[in-house]
C-alpha atoms as a printed R data frame, in Angstrom:
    type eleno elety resid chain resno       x       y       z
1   ATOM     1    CA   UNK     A     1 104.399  70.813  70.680
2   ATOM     2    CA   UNK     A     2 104.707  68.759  74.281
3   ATOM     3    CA   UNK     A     3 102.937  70.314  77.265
4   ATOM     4    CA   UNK     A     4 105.097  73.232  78.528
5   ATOM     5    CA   UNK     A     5 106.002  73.073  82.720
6   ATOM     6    CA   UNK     A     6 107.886  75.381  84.873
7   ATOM     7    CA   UNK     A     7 108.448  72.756  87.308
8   ATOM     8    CA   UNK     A     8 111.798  71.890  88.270
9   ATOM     9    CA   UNK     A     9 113.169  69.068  87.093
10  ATOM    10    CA   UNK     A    10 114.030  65.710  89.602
11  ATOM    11    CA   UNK     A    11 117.770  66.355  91.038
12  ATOM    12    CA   UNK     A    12 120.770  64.300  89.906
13  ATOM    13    CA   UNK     A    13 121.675  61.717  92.822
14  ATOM    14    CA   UNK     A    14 125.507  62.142  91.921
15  ATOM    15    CA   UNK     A    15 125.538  66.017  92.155
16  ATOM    16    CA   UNK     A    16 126.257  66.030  95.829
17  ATOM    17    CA   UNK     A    17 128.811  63.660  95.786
18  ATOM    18    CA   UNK     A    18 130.831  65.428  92.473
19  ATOM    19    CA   UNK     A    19 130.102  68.575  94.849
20  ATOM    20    CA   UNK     A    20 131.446  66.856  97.971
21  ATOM    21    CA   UNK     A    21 135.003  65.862  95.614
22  ATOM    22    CA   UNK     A    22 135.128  69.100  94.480
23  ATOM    23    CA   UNK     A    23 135.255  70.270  98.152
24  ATOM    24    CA   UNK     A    24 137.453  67.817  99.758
25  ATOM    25    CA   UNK     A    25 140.054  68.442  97.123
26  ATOM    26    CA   UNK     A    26 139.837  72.238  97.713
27  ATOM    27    CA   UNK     A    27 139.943  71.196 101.463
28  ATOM    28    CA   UNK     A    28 143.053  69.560 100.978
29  ATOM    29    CA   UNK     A    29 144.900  71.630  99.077
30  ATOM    30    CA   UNK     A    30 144.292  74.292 101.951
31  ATOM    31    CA   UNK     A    31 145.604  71.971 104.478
32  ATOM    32    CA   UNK     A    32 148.698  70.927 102.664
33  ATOM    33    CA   UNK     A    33 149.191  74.767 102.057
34  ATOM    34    CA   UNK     A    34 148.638  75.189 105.719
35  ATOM    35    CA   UNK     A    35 151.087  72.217 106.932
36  ATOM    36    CA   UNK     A    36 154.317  73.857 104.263
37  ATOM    37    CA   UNK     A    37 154.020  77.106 105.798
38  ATOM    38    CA   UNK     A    38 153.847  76.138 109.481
39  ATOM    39    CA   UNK     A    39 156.648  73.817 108.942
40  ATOM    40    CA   UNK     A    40 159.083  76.478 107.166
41  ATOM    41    CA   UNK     A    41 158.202  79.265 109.766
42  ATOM    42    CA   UNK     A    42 157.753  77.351 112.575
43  ATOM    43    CA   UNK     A    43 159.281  74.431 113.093
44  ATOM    44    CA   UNK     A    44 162.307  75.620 111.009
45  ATOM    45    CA   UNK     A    45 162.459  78.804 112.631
46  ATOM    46    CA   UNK     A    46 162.501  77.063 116.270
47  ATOM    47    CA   UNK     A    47 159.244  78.522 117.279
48  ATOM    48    CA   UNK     A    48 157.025  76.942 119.506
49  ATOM    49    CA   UNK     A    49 154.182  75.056 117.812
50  ATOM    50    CA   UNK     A    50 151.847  75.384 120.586
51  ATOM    51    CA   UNK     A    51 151.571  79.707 121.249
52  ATOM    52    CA   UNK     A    52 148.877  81.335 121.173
53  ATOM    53    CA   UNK     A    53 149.133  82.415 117.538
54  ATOM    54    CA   UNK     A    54 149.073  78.984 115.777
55  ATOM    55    CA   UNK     A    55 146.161  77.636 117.878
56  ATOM    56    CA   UNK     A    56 144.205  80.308 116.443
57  ATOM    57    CA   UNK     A    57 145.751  80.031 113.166
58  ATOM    58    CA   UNK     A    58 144.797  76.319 113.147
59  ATOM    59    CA   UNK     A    59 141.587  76.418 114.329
60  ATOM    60    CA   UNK     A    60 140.531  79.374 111.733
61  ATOM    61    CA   UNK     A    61 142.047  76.654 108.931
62  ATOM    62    CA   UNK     A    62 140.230  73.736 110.402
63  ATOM    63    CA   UNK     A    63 136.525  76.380 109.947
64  ATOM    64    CA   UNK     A    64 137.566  76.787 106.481
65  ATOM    65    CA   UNK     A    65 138.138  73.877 105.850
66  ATOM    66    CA   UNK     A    66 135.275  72.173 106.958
67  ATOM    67    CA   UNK     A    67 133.206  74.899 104.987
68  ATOM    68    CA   UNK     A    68 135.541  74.075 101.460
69  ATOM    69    CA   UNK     A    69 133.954  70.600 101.780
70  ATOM    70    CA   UNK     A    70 130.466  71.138 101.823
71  ATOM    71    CA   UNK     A    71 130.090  74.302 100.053
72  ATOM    72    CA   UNK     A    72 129.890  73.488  97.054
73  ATOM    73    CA   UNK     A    73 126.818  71.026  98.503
74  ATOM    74    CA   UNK     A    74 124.887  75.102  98.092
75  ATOM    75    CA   UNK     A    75 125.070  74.380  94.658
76  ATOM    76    CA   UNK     A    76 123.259  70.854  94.444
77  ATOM    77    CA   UNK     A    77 119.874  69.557  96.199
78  ATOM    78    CA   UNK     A    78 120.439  67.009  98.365
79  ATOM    79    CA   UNK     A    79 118.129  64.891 100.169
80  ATOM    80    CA   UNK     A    80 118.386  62.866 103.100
81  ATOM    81    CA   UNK     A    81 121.328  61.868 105.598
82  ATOM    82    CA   UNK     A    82 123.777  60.130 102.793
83  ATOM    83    CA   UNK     A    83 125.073  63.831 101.778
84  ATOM    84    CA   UNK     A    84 126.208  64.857 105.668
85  ATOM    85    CA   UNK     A    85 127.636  61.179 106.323
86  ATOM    86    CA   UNK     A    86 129.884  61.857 103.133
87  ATOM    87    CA   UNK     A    87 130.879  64.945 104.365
88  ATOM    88    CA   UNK     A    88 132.430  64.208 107.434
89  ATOM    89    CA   UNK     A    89 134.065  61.077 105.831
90  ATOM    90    CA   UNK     A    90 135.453  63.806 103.090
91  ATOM    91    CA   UNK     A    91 136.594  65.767 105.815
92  ATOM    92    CA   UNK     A    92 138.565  63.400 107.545
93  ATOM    93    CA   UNK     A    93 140.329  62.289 104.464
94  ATOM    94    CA   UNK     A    94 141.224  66.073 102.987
95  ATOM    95    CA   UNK     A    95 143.007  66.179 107.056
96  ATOM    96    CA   UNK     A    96 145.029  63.071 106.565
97  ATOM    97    CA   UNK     A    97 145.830  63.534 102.973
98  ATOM    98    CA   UNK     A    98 146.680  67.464 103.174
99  ATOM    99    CA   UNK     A    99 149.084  66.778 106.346
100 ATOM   100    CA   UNK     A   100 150.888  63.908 104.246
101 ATOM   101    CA   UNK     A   101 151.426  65.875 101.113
102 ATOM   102    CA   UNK     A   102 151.868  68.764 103.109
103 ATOM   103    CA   UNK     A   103 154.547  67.059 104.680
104 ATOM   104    CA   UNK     A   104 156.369  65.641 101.897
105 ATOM   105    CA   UNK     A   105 155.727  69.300 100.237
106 ATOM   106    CA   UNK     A   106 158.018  70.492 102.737
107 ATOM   107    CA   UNK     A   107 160.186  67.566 102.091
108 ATOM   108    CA   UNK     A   108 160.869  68.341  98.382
109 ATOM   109    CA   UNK     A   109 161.256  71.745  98.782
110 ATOM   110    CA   UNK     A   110 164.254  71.589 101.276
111 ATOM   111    CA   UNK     A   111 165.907  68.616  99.726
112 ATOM   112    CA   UNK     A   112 165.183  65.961 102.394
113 ATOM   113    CA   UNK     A   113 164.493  62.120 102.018
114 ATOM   114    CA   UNK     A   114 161.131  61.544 100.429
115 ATOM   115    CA   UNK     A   115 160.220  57.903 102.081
116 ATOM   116    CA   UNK     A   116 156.768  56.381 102.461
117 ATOM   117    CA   UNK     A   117 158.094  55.356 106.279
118 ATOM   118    CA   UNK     A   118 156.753  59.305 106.994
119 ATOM   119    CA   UNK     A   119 153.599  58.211 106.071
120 ATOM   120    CA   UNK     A   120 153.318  55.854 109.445
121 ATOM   121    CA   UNK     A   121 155.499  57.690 111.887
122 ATOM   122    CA   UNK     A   122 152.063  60.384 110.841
123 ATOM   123    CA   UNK     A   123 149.618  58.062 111.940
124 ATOM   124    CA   UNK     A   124 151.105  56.875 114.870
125 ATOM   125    CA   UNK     A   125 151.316  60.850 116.046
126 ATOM   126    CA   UNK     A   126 147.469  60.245 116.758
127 ATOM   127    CA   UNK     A   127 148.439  58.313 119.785
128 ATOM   128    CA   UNK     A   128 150.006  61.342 121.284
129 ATOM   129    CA   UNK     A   129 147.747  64.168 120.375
130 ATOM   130    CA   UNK     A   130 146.561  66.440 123.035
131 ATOM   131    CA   UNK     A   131 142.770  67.092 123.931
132 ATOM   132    CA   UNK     A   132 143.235  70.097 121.802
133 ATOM   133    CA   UNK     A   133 144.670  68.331 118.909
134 ATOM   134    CA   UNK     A   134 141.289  66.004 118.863
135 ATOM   135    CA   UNK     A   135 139.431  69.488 119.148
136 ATOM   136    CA   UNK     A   136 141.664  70.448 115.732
137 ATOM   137    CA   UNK     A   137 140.469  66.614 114.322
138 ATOM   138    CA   UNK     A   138 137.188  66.938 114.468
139 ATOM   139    CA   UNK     A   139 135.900  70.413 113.890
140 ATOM   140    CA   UNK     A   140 136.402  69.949 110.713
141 ATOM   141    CA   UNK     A   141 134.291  67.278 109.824
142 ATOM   142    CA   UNK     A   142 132.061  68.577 112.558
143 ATOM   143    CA   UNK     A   143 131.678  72.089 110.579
144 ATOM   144    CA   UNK     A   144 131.226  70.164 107.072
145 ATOM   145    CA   UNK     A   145 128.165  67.998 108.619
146 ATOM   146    CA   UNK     A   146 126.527  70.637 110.365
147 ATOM   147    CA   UNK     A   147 126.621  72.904 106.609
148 ATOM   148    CA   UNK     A   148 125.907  69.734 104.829
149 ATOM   149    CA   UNK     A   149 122.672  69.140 106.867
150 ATOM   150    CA   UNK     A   150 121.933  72.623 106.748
151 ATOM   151    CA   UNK     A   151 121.407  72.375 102.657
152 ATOM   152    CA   UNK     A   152 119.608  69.001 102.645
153 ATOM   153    CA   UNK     A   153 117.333  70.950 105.320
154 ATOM   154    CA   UNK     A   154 116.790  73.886 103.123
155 ATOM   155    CA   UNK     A   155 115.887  71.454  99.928
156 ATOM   156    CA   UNK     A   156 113.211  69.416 102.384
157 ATOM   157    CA   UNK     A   157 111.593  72.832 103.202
158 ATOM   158    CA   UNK     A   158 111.609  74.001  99.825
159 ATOM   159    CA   UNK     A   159 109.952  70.777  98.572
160 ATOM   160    CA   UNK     A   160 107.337  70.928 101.350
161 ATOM   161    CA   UNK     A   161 105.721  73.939 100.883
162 ATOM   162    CA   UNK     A   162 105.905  74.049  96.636
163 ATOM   163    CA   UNK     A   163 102.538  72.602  95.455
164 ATOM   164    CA   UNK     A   164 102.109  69.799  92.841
165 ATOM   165    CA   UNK     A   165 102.176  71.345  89.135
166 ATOM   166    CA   UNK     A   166  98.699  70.858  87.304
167 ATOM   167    CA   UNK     A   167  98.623  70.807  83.527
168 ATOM   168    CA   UNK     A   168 100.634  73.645  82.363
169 ATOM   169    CA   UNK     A   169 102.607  73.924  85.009
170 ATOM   170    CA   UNK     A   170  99.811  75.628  87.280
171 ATOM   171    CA   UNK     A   171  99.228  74.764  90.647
172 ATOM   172    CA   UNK     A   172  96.899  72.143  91.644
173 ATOM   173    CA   UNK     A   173  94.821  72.902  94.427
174 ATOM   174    CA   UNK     A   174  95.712  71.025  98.099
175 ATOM   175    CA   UNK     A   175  95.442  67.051  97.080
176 ATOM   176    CA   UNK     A   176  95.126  67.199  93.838
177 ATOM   177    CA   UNK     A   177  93.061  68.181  91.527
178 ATOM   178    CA   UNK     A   178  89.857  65.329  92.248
179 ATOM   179    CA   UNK     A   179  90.358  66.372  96.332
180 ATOM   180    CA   UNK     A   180  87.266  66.250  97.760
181 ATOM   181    CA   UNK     A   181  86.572  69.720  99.726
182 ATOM   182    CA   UNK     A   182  87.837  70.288 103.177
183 ATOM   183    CA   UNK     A   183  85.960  68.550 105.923
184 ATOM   184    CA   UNK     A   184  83.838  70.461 108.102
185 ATOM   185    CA   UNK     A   185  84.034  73.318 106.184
186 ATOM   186    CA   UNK     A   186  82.143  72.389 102.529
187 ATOM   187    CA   UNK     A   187  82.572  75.332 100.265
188 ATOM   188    CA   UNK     A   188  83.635  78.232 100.926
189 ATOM   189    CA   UNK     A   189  80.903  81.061 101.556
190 ATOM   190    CA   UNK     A   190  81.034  83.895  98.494
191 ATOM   191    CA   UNK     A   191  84.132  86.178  99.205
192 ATOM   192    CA   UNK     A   192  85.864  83.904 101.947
193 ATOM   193    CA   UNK     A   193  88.443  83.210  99.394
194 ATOM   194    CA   UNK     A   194  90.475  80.019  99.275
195 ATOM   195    CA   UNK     A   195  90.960  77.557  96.799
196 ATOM   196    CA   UNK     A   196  87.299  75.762  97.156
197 ATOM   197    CA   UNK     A   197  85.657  79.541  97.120
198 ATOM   198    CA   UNK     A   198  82.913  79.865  94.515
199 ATOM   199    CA   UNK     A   199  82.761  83.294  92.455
200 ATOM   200    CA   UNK     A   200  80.203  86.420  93.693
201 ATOM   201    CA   UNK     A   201  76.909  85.490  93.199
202 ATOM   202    CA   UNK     A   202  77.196  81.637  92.752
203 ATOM   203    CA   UNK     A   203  78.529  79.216  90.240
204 ATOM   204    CA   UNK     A   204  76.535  80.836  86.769
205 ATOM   205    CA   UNK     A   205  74.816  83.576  88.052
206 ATOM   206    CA   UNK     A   206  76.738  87.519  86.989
207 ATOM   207    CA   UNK     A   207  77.972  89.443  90.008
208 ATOM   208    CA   UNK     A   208  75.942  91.589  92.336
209 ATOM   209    CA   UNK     A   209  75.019  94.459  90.151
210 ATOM   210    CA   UNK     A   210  76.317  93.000  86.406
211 ATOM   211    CA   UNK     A   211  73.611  91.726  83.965
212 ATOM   212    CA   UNK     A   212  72.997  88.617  82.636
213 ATOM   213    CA   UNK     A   213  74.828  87.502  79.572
214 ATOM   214    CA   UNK     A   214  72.793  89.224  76.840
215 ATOM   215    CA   UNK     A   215  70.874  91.758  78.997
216 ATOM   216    CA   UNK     A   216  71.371  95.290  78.836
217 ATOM   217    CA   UNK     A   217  73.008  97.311  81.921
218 ATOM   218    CA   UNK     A   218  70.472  99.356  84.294
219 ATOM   219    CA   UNK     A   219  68.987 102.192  82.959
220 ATOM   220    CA   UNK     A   220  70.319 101.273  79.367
221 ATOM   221    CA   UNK     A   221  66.788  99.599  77.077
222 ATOM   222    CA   UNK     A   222  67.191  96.438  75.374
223 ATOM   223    CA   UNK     A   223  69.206  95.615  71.727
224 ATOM   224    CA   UNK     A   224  66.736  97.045  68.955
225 ATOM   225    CA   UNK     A   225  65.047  99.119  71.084
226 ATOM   226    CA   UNK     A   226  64.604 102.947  70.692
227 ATOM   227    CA   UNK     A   227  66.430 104.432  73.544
228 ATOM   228    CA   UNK     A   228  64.668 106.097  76.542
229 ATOM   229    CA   UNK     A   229  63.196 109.583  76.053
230 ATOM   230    CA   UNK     A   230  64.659 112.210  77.945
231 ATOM   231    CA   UNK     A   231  62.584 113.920  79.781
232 ATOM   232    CA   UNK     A   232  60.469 110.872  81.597
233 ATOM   233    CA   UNK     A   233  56.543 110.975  80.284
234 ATOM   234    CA   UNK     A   234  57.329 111.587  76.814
235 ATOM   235    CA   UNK     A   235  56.850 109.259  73.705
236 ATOM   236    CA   UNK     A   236  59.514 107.230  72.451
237 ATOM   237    CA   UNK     A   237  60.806 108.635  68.633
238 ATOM   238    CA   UNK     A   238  57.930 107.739  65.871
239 ATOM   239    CA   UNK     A   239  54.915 106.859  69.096
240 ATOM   240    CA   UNK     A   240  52.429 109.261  68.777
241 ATOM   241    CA   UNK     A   241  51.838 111.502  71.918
242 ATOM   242    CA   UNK     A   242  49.172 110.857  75.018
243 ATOM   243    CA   UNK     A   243  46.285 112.578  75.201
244 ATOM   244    CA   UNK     A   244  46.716 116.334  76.307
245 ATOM   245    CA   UNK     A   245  50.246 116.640  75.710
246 ATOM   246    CA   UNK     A   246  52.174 118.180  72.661
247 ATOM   247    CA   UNK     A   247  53.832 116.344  70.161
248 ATOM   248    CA   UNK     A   248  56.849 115.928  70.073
249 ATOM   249    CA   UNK     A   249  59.065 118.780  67.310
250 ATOM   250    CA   UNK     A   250  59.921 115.587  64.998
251 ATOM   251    CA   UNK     A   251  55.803 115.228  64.725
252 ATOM   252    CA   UNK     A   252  54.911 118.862  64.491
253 ATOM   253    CA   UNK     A   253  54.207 120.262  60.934
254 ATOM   254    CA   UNK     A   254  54.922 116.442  59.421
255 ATOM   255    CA   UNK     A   255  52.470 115.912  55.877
256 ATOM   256    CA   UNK     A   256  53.436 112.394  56.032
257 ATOM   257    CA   UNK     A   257  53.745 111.425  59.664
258 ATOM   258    CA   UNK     A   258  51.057 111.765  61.916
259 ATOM   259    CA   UNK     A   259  48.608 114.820  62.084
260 ATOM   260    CA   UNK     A   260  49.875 117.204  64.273
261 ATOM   261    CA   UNK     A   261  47.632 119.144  67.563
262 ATOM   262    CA   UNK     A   262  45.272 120.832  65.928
263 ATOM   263    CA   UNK     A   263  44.680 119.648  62.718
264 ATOM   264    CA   UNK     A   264  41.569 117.401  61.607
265 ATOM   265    CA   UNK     A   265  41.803 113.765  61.517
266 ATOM   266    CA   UNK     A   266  42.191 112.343  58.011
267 ATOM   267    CA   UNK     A   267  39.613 109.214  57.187
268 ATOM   268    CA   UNK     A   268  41.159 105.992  56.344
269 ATOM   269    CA   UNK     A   269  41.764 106.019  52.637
270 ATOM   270    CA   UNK     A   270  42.565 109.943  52.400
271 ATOM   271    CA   UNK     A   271  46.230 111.419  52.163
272 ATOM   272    CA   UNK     A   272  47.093 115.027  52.155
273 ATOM   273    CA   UNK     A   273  45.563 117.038  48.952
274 ATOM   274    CA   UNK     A   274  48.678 118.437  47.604
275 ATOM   275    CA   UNK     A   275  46.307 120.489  45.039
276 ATOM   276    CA   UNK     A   276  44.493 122.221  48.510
277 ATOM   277    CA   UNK     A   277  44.933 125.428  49.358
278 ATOM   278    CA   UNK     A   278  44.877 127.278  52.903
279 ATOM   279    CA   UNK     A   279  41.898 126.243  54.717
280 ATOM   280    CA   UNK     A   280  39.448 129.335  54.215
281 ATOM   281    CA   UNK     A   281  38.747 128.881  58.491
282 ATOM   282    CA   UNK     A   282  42.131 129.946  58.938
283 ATOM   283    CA   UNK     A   283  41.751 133.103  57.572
284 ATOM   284    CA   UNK     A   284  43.134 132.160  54.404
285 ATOM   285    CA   UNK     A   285  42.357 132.883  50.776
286 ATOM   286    CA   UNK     A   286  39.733 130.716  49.064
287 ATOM   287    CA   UNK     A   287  40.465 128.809  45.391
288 ATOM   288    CA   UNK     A   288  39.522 131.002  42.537
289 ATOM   289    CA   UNK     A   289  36.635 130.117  41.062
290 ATOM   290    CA   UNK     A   290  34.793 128.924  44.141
């Protein structure tokens, strides 16, 4: 199996721009939309173009559609200025071709002459537009750059403060995984923290109050050891007791064990008579026949 990463992979340099088509064709189709509708009730109707009402109207169309063209940009990862650039050229393009199929929209739908001649007496209109009609121009492409550069700022910061992936997929330590520690600074003292920090008591040595590998814990004795007597000043299990102290009750009244307080000391070579009787100095009976 290859080495498994949960890094992301490298972003596709012709998302943004598949995102930006996407968008401008949304943008137009909203501004042909818009230019049918204004047309039928407004012109048609002999309102006048310029109230109060259709400025606003307008100026809310020319927001959205400067956000249809670079929203779908939310979607991608773009770097650097090429994505904002595109969107204002998108922008420009969805106004021009929305008014001009907006126009000849309207066109079809009341019957009237469909000629291409429409198409310049549009342009030429540009010459005559009205500070307020340049306002209506650019916000547009004004909105989709400023979103545009918004999301390419987003990605920068995002790639800024992820680290490196080590082997794995885990995080490599600040420069890499050969840096050299910080300067000034050395090592980190035990407990500072930080990626250079080494671990409570020192690189190979347990931590303050934990044995050494192998050792037993405090108060605990040794592997193969008999464990500690109870009561502190008596004999470990099978050590015979100190002088002037009882044995122990597992040494008491033991024939095979040691001798118990009180009785004589056998002589090397000598086990327990199991033919004697009661010692006579006990107060015992003697043998028959003695």
């Amino acid at each position: 199996m290859g080495r498994m990463s949960s890094t992301r992979t490298a972003p596709s340099g012709g998302a943004p721009i598949v995102a930006l088509l996407l968008g401008g064709a949304v943008a137009t189709a909203i501004n042909a939309l818009y230019v049918i509708v204004f047309l039928y009730f407004v012109i048609q109707q002999g309102q006048d173009p310029d109230n109060l009402i259709s400025n606003v109207l307008v100026t809310i169309i020319s927001v959205v559609m400067g956000l249809a063209v670079s929203g779908p940009l939310l979607f991608t990862r773009p770097r650097g200025p090429v994505a904002p650039l595109l969107a204002v050229v998108f922008s420009l393009v969805a106004n021009a071709v929305g008014d001009i199929v907006g126009n000849f929209g309207y066109a079809l739908f009341n019957g009237g002459p469909l000629s291409l001649e429409q198409i310049g007496l549009y342009f030429r209109s540009y010459g005559k537009l009205t500070v307020f009609g340049w306002f209506l121009v650019l916000l547009t492409p004004v909105v989709a750059a400023a979103l545009a550069g918004l999301r390419v700022m987003m990605v920068g910061r995002g790639v800024q403060q992820q680290p490196a992936a080590g082997p794995w997929g885990a995080p490599q330590p600040p420069g890499g995984p050969y840096a050299p520690p910080p300067a000034g600074g050395g090592y980190a003292a035990p407990g500072a923290g930080g990626a250079y920090a080494p671990p409570p008591g020192g690189y190979g040595q347990p931590a303050p109050g934990q044995p050494y590998p192998g050792q037993p814990s405090p108060g605990q004795p040794a592997p193969g050891q008999p464990p500690y007597p109870a009561n502190p000043g008596q004999p470990y299990p099978g050590q015979p007791g100190q002088p002037g102290q009882d044995a122990p009750p597992w040494q008491q009244h033991n024939p095979y064990g040691q001798p118990g307080q009180g009785a004589p000391p056998q002589q090397p070579g000598q086990g327990p008579s199991h033919n004697a009787g009661p010692d006579p100095s006990q107060g015992g009976v003697p043998p028959s026949g003695g």
